[in-house]
C-alpha positions in Angstrom: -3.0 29.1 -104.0 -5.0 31.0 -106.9 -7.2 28.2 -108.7 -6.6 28.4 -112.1 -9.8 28.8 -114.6 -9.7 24.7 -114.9 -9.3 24.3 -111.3 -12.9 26.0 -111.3 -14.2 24.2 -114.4 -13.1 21.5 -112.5 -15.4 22.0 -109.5 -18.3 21.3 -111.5 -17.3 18.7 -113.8 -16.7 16.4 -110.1 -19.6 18.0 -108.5 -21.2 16.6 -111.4 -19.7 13.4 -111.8 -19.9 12.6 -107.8 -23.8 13.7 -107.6 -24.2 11.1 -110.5 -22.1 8.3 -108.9 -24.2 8.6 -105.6 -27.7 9.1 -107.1 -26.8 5.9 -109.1 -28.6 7.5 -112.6 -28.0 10.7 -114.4 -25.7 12.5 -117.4 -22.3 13.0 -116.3 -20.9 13.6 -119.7 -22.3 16.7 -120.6 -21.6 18.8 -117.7 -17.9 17.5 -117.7 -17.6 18.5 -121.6 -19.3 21.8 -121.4 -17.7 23.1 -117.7 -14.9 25.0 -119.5 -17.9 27.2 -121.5 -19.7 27.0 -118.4 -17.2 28.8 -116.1 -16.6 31.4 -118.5 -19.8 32.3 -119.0 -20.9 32.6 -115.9 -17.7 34.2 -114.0 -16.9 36.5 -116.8 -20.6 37.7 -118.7 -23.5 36.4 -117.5 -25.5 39.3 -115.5 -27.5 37.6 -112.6 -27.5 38.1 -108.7 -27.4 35.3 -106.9 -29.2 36.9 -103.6 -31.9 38.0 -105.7 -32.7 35.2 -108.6 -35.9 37.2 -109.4 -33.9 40.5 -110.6 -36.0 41.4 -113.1 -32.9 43.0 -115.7 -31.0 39.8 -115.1 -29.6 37.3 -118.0 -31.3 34.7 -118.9 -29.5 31.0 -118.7 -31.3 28.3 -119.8 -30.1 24.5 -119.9 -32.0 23.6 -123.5 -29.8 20.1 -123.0 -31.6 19.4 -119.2 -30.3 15.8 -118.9 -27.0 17.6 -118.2 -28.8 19.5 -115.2 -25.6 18.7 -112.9 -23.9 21.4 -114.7 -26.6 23.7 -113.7 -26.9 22.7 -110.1 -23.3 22.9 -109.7 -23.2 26.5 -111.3 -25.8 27.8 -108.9 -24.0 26.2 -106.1 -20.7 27.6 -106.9 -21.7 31.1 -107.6 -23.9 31.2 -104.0 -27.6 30.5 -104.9 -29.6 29.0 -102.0 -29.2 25.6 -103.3 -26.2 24.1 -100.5 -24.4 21.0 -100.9 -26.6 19.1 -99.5 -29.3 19.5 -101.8 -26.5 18.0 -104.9 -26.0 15.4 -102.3 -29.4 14.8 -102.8 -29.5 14.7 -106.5 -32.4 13.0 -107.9 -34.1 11.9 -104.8 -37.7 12.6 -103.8 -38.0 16.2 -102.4 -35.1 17.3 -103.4 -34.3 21.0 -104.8 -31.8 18.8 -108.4 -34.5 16.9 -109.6 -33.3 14.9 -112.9 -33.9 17.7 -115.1 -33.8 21.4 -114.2 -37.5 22.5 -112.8 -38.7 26.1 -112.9 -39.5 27.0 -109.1 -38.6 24.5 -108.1 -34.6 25.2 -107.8 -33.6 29.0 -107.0 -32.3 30.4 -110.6 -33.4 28.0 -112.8 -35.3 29.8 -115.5 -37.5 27.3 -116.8 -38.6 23.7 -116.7 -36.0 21.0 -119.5 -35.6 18.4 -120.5 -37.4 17.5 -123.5 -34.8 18.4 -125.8 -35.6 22.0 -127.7 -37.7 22.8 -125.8 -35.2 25.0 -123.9 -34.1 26.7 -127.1 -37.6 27.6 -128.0 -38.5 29.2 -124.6 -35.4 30.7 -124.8 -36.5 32.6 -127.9 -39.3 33.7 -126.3 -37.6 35.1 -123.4 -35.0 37.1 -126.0 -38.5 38.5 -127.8 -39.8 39.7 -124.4 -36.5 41.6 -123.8 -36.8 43.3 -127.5 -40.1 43.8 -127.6 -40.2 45.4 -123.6 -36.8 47.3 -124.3 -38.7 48.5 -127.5 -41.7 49.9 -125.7 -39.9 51.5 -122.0 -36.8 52.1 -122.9 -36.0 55.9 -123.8 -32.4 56.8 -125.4 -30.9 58.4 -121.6 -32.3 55.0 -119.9 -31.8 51.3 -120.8 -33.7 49.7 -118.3 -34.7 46.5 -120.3 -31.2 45.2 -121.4 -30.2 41.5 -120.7 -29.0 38.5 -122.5 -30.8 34.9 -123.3 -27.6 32.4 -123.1 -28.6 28.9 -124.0 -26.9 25.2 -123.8 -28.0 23.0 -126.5 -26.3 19.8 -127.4 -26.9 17.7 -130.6 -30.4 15.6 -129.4 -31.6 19.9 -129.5 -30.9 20.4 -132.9 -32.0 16.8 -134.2 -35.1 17.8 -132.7 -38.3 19.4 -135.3 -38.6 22.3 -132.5 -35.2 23.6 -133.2 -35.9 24.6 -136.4 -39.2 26.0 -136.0 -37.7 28.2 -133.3 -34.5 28.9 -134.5 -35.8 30.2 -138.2 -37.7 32.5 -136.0 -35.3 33.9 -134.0 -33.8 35.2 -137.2 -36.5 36.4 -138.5 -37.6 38.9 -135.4 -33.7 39.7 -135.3 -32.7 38.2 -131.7 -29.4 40.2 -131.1 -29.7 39.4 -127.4 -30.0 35.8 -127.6 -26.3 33.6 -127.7 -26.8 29.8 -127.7 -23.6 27.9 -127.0 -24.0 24.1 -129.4 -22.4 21.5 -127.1 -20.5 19.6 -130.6 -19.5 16.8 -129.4 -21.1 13.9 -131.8 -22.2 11.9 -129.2 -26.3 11.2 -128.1 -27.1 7.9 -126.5 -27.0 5.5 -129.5 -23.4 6.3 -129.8 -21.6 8.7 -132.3 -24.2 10.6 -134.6 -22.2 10.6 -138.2 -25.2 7.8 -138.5 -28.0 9.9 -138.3 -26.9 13.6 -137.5 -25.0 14.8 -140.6 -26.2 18.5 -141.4 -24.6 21.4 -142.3 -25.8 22.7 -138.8 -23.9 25.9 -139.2 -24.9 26.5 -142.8 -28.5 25.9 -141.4 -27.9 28.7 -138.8 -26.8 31.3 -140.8 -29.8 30.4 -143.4 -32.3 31.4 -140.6 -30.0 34.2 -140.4 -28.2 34.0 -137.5 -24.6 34.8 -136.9 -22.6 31.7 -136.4 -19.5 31.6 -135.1 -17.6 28.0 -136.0 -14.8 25.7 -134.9 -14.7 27.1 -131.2 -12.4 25.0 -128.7 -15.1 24.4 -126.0 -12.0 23.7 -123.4 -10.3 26.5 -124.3 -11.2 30.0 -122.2 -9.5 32.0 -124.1 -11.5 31.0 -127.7 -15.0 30.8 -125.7 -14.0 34.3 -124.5 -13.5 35.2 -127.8 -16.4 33.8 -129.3 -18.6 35.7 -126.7 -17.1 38.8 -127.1 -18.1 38.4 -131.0 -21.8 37.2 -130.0 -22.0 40.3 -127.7 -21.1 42.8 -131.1 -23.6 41.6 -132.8 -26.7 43.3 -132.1 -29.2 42.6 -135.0 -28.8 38.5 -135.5 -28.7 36.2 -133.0 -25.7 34.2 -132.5 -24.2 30.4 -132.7 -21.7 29.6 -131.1 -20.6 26.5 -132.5 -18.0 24.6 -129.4 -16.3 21.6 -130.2 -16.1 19.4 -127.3 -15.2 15.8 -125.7 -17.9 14.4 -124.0 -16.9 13.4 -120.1 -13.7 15.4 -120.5 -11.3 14.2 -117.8 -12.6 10.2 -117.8 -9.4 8.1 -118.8 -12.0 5.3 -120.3 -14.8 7.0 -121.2 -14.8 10.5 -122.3 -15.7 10.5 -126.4 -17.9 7.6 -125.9 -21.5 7.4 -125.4 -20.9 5.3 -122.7 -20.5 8.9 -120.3 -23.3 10.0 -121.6 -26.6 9.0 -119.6 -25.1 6.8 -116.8 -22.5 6.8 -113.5 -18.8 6.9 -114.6 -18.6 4.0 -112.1 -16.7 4.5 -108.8 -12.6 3.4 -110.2 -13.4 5.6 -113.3 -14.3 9.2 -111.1 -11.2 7.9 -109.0 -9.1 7.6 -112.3 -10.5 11.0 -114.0 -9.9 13.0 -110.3 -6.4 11.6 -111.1 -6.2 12.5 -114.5 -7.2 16.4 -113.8 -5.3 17.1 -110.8 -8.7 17.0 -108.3 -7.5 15.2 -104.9 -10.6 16.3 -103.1 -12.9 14.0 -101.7 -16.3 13.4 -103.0 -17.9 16.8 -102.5 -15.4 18.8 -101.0 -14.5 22.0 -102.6 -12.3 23.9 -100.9 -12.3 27.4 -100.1 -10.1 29.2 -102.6 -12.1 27.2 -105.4 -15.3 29.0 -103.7 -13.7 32.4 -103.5 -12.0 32.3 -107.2 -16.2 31.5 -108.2 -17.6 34.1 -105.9 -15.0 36.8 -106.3 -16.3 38.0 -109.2 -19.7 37.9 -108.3 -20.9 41.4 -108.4 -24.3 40.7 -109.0 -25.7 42.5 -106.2 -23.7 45.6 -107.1 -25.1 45.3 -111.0 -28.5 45.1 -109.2 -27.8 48.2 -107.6 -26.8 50.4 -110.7 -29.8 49.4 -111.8 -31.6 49.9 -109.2 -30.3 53.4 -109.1 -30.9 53.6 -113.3 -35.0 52.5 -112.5 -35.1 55.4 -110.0 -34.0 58.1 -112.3 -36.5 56.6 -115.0 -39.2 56.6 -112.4 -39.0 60.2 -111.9 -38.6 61.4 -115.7 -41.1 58.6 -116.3 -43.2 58.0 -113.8 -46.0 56.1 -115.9 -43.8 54.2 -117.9 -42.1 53.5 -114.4 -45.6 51.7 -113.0 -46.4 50.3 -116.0 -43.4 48.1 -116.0 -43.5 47.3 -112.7 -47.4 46.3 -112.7 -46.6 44.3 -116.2 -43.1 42.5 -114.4 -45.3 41.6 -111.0 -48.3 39.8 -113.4 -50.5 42.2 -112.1 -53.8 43.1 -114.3 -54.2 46.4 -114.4 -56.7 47.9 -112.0 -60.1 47.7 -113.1 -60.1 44.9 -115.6 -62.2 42.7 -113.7 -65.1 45.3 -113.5 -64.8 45.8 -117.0 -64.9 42.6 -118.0 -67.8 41.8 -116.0 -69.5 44.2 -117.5 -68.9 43.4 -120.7 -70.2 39.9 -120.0 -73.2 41.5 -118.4 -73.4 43.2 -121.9 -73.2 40.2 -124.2 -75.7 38.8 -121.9 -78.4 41.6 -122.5 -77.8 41.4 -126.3 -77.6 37.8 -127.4 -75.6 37.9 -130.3 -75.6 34.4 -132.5 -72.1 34.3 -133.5 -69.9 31.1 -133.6 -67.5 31.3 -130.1 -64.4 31.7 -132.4 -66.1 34.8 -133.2 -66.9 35.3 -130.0 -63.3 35.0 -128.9 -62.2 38.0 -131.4 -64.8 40.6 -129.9 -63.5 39.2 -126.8 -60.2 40.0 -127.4 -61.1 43.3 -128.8 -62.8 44.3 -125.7 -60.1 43.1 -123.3 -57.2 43.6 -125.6 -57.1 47.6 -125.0 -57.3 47.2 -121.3 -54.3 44.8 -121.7 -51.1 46.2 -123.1 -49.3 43.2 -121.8 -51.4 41.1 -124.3 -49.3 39.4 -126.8 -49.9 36.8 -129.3 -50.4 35.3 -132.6 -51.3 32.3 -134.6 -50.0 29.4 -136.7 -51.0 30.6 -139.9 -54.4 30.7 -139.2 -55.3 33.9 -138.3 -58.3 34.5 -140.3 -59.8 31.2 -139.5 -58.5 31.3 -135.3 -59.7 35.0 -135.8 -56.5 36.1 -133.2 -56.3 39.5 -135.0 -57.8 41.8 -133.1 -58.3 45.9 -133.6 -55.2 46.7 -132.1 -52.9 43.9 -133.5 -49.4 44.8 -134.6 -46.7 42.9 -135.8 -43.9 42.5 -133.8 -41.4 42.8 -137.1 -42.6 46.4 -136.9 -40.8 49.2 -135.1 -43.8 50.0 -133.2 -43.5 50.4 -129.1 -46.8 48.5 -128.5 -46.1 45.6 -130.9 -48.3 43.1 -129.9 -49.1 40.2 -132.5 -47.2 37.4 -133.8 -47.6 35.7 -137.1 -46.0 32.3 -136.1 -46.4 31.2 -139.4 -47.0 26.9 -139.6 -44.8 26.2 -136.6 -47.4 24.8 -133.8 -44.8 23.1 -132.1 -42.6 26.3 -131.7 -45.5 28.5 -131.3 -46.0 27.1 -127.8 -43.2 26.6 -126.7 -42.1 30.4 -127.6 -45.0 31.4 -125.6 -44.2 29.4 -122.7 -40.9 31.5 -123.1 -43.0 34.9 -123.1 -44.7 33.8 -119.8 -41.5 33.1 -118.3 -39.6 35.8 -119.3 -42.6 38.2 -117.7 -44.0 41.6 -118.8 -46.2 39.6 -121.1 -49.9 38.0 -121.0 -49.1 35.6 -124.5 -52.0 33.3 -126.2 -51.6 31.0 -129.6 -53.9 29.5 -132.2 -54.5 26.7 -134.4 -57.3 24.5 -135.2 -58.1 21.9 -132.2 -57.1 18.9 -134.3 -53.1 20.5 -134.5 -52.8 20.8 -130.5 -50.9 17.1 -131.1 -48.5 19.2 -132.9 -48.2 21.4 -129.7 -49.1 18.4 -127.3 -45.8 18.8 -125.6 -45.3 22.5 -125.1 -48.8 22.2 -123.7 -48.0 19.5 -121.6 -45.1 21.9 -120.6 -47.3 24.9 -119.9 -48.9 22.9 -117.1 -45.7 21.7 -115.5 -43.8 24.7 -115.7 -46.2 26.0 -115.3 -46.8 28.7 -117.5 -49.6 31.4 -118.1 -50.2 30.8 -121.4 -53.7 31.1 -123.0 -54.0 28.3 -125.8 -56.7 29.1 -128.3 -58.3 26.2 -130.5 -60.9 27.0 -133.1 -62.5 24.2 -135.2 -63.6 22.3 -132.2 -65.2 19.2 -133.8 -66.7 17.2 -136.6 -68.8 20.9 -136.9 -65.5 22.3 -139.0 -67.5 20.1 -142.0 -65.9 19.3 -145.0 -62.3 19.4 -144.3 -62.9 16.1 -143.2 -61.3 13.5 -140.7 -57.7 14.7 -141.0 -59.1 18.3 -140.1 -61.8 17.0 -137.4 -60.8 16.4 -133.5 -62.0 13.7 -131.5 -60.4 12.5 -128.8 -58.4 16.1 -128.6 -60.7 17.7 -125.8 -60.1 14.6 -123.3 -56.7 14.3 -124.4 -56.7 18.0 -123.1 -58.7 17.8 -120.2 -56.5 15.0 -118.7 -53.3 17.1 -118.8 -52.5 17.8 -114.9 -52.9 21.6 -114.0 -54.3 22.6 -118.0 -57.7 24.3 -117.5 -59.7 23.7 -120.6 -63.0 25.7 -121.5 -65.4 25.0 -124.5 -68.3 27.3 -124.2 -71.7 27.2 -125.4 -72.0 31.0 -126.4 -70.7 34.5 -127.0 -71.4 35.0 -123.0 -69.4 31.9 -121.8 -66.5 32.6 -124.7 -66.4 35.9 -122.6 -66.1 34.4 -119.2 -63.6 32.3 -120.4 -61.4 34.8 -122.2 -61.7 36.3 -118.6 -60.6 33.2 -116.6 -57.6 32.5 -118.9 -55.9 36.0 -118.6 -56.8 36.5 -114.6 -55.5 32.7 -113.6 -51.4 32.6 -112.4 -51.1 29.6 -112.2 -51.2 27.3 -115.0 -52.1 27.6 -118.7 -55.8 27.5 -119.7 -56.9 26.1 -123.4 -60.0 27.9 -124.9 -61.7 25.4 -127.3 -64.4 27.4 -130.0 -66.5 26.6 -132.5 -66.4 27.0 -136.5 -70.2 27.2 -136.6 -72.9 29.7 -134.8 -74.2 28.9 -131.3 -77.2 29.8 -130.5 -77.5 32.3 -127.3 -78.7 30.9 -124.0 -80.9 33.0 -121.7 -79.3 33.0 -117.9 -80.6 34.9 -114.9 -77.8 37.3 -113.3 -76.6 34.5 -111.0 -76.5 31.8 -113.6 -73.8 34.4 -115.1 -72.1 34.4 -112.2 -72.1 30.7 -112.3 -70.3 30.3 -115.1 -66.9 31.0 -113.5 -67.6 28.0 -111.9 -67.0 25.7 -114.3 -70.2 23.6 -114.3 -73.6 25.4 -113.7 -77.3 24.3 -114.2 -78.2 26.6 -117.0 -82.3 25.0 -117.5 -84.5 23.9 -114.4 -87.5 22.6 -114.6 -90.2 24.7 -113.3 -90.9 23.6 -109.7 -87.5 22.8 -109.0 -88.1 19.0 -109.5 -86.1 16.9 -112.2 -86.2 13.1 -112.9 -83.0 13.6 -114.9 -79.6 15.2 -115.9 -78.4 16.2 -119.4 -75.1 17.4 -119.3 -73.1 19.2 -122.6 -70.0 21.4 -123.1 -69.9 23.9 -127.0 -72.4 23.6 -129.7 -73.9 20.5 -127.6 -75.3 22.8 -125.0 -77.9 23.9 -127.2 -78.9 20.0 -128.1 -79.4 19.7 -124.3 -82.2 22.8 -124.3 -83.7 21.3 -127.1 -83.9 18.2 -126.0 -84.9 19.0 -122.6 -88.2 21.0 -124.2 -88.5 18.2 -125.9 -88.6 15.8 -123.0 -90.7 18.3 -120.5 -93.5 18.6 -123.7 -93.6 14.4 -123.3 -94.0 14.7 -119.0 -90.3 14.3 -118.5 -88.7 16.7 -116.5 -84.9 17.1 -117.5 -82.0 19.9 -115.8 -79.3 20.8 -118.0 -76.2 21.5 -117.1 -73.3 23.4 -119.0 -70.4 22.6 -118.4 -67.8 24.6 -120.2 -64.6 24.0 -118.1 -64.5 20.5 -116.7 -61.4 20.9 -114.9 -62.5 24.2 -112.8 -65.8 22.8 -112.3 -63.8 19.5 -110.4 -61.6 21.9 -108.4 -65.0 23.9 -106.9 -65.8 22.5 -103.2 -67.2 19.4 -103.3 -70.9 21.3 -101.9 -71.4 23.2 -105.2 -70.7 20.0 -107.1 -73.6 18.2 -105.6 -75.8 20.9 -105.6 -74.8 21.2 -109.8 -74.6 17.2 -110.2 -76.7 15.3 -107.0 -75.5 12.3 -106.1 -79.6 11.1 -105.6 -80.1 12.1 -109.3 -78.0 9.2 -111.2 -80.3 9.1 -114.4 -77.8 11.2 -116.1 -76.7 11.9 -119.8 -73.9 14.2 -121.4 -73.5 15.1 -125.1 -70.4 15.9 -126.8 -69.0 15.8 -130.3 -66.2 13.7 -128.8 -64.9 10.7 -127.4 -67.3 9.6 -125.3 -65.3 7.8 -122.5 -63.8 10.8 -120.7 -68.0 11.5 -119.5 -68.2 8.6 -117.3 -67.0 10.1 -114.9 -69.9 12.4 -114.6 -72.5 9.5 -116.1 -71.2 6.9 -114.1 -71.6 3.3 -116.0 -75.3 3.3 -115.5 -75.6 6.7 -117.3 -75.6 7.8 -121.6 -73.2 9.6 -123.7 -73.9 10.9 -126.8 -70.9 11.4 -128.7 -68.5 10.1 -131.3 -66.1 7.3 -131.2 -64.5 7.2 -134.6 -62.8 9.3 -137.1 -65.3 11.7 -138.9 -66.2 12.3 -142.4 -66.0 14.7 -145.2 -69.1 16.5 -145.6 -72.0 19.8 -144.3 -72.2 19.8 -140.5 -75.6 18.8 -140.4 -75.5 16.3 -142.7 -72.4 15.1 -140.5 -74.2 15.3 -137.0 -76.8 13.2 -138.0 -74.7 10.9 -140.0 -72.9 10.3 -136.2 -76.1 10.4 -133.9 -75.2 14.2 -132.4 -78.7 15.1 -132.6 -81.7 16.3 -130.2 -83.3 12.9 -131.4 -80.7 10.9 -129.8 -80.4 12.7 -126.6 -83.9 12.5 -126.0 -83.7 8.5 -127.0 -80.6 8.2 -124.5 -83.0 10.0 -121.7 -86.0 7.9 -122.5 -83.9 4.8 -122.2 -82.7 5.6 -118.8 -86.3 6.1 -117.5 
């Protein structure tokens, strides 16, 4: 028997429904409402190869609506990713490959980590900007070797959600013609049926941002979703909507339109009744054969990889540069050399001392390493002049231009992120984004994101502290740094001088795994004097930048930023009255806690517990360091409108109360 297309549709709606049932949790009721759009997607368009996940020219499917990640799991079943049905047995349970919501290496062909709803869309956009901007710059008019498609799922939570918009005006604006988001319309979220608090002209909205929209699709009908693709496939200048009306838990006698299917088991009698309902008399995860060869006879991915294949060898021989480049930019490999050179550009900052505040510092960074780094994208929220992101070699990636490298984000923090976790994903890309330190809680989730995903994303924050001045308290972060630093996997830097902004810039483009904030300052920081392995140091995390003479110290003053020069002072302060003080900077708290646990101690001895750190921050997150017998110097409320120093003294951030903290611990 020939399995008809809802025979296959089929498979996943029961995969999903039984995978649920067991598991006792999960979303049944999307992937039964949105396995007819599913199946013709992916039997009939979508480009992939499931023996090689990591094709580099493959579509990109991304499950924006992750609650539904049945539907995913059972798609990569069916079509013969590594993921055997044992693993959606397994659904939801600990160590297995379909956890609750789809997780980016964690599950063979799962493109990135969803879940929080829009999220998915945003990266999405990213990923479709990657393709553009890399088919812009390698592809020549005989060779289209960068030329795939961004599908995305989104249901109605997606586009209730502030992200959405942020993304999706974007989208239109860089002209996304390879990006096709399917809108799961089904008027159901968890509260029940939205007409109470979803009501917008969604499509009207779309097509405002410029996107083609395509309404009023049947979204159990294959022949209309055929349709509709085939129209989203013409257009190659707007990115398209495609807008699917659907029943929620299609094929459940009592429950599909209901909320009630939405984010809990059908219950055992109601799978029974919806297997009887569609025709399924197979036992809880059994598919049988012919419903595995009608998903897996159209499979030609591994052919399509091989046309390709063949396509990248002719480039590679017309083009042998472009050829390398690509590949070296697709593997996340730096290119050779850029360690050396940006060693010795620290080596050179070192021997000149400039007195520039670290968001300057940042800028001649980036306009040092930028040139070495073609892969180096990025942009900021509006704040360019004040992040200083622009660098020599910015340009705009509205422009025509084959090296297109900058990204005005406009006020869209949330987005921002999130499209740059997209960029990472997508790979052929190094992206960073900018705002003022206060507006990462605008971004707080993407970032949070970056780290789980994770993503290699460079997160630039300028303004790092009551020192932005008269903006005032709305404009001044406090607890943001900590907040930060306790992100799991988010490396956080906040140095002390042009020479550490350096390093840091360095850290953040070399690490692979995980994202890495870079925290500068508004105001100049004075330049610190280090011997060549005290540079060296820095990479650690945690070094002692000041020791006494003799080697002997009765205390330890620790500080991060502008604080670092407070420490010196206060240190020559203390030596000049017989007390003997080593400071430590400490620009990156996290790296400094993953160095072995010898250079630790020999940075921060356990015999030495007279200990205080300075920051213009909370000052909670330091006793870890200071222990409960130690100082901080720091700031527990909400700052003020007025000069930096009239505002450092007004909070105690001085040299004056360091040295006070130090004399009280003697």
């Amino acid at each position: 028997m020939t399995p008809t297309r809802r025979d296959l549709a089929n498979a996943i709606r029961f995969l999903a429904a039984d995978a649920v049932e067991q598991a006792k949790s999960g979303h049944p009721g999307m992937p039964m409402g949105m396995a007819d759009i599913a199946e013709v997607l992916w039997n009939d368009f979508l480009r992939h190869n499931p023996n090689n996940p990591k094709w580099f020219n493959r579509d990109r499917f991304v499950l924006s609506n992750g609650h539904g990640s049945m539907l995913q799991y059972a798609l990569l079943h069916l079509s013969g990713y590594d993921l055997p049905i044992e693993e959606l047995k397994n659904f939801r349970q600990l160590h297995s490959k379909t956890a609750g919501h789809p997780e980016f290496g964690h599950t063979p062909g799962v493109e990135t980590t969803t879940g929080p709803l829009g999220q998915g869309l945003a990266n999405a956009v990213g990923m479709a900007l990657a393709e553009k901007l890399l088919a812009q710059r390698f592809n020549r008019p005989e060779h289209a070797i960068v030329n795939h498609t961004t599908w995305v799922f989104l249901g109605d939570g997606c586009l209730m959600e502030g992200i959405s918009h942020e993304a999706a005006s974007l989208a239109g604006t860089w002209g996304l013609g390879k990006l096709v988001c399917f809108w799961d319309d089904n008027k159901i979220s968890i509260d029940g049926n939205t007409d109470g608090w979803f009501t917008d002209d969604t499509a009207a909205r779309f097509e405002a941002y410029g996107w083609q929209v395509i309404r009023k699709v049947d979204g159990h009908d294959p022949v209309e979703i055929a349709q509709a693709i085939r129209t989203a496939q013409a257009e190659s200048q707007k990115p398209t909507l495609i807008c699917c009306r659907t029943v929620i838990g299609f094929g459940s006698p009592n429950k599909a339109g209901k909320e009630s299917a939405h984010g809990a088991p059908l219950g055992k009698d109601e799978v029974a009744a919806a297997r009887a309902q569609l025709n399924w008399p197979y036992a809880p995860f059994e598919i049988p054969k012919e419903i595995y060869d009608g998903w897996r006879a159209g499979n030609i991915g591994l052919v399509r990889e091989e046309e390709w294949n063949r396509t990248f060898d002719a480039y590679a021989r017309q083009y042998p540069e472009l050829a390398a480049e690509l590949t070296r930019r697709s593997h996340g490999e730096l290119p050779d050399g850029f360690a050396e050179a940006a060693r010795a550009y620290v080596e050179k900052l070192q021997a000149e001392g400039p007195v520039v505040a670290s968001r300057k510092a940042s800028q001649m960074a980036l306009d040092v390493f930028g040139p070495l780094l073609p892969e180096l994208i990025g942009g900021s929220a509006d704040l360019a002049h004040s992040n200083l992101t622009l660098w020599k070699g910015s340009k705009s990636v509205t422009s025509t231009d084959a090296n297109a490298n900058y990204i005005y984000f406009g006020v869209r923090e949330f987005g921002m992120s999130a499209i740059c976790n997209g960029l990472a994903l997508h790979g052929g890309f190094r992206p960073y984004d900018a705002t003022f330190l206060v507006f990462s809680d605008y971004s707080r989730n993407a970032l949070r994101m970056s780290a789980l995903i994770p993503a290699n994303v460079v997160h630039v924050f300028t303004h790092d502290s009551i020192g932005l001045g008269e903006d005032g308290p709305t404009h001044q972060p406090v607890e943001h740094l900590a907040a930060l630093r306790y992100i799991p996997n988010n490396e956080v830097w906040r140095p002390c001088d042009a020479v550490e902004s350096a390093v840091a810039w360095q850290r953040g483009l070399e690490r692979r795994d995980g994202p890495t904030c870079l925290v500068f300052s508004r105001q100049n920081l004075a330049h610190q004097l280090r011997t060549a392995a005290q540079l060296g140091d820095i990479a650690r995390g945690g070094y002692v930048l000041n020791e006494p003479a003799g080697g002997h110290f009765d205390l330890i003053l620790i500080g991060t930023g502008s604080e670092v020069e407070l420490a010196m002072q206060a240190a020559r302060q203390l030596e000049a009255e017989g007390v003997k003080a080593r400071v430590v900077s400490m620009p990156s708290t996290n790296h400094f806690d993953r160095q072995p646990a010898e250079w630790r101690e020999s940075v921060l001895p356990a015999s030495c517990r007279k200990r205080v750190a300075v920051e213009a921050g909370v000052t909670d997150f330091w006793r870890k360091y200071v222990g409960l017998d130690g100082a901080v110097v720091g700031i527990d409320t909400f700052g003020a409108s007025a000069p930096i120093d009239a505002l450092f003294k007004h909070f105690g951030i001085t040299v004056d109360a360091v040295v006070a903290a130090a004399k009280d611990l003697s």
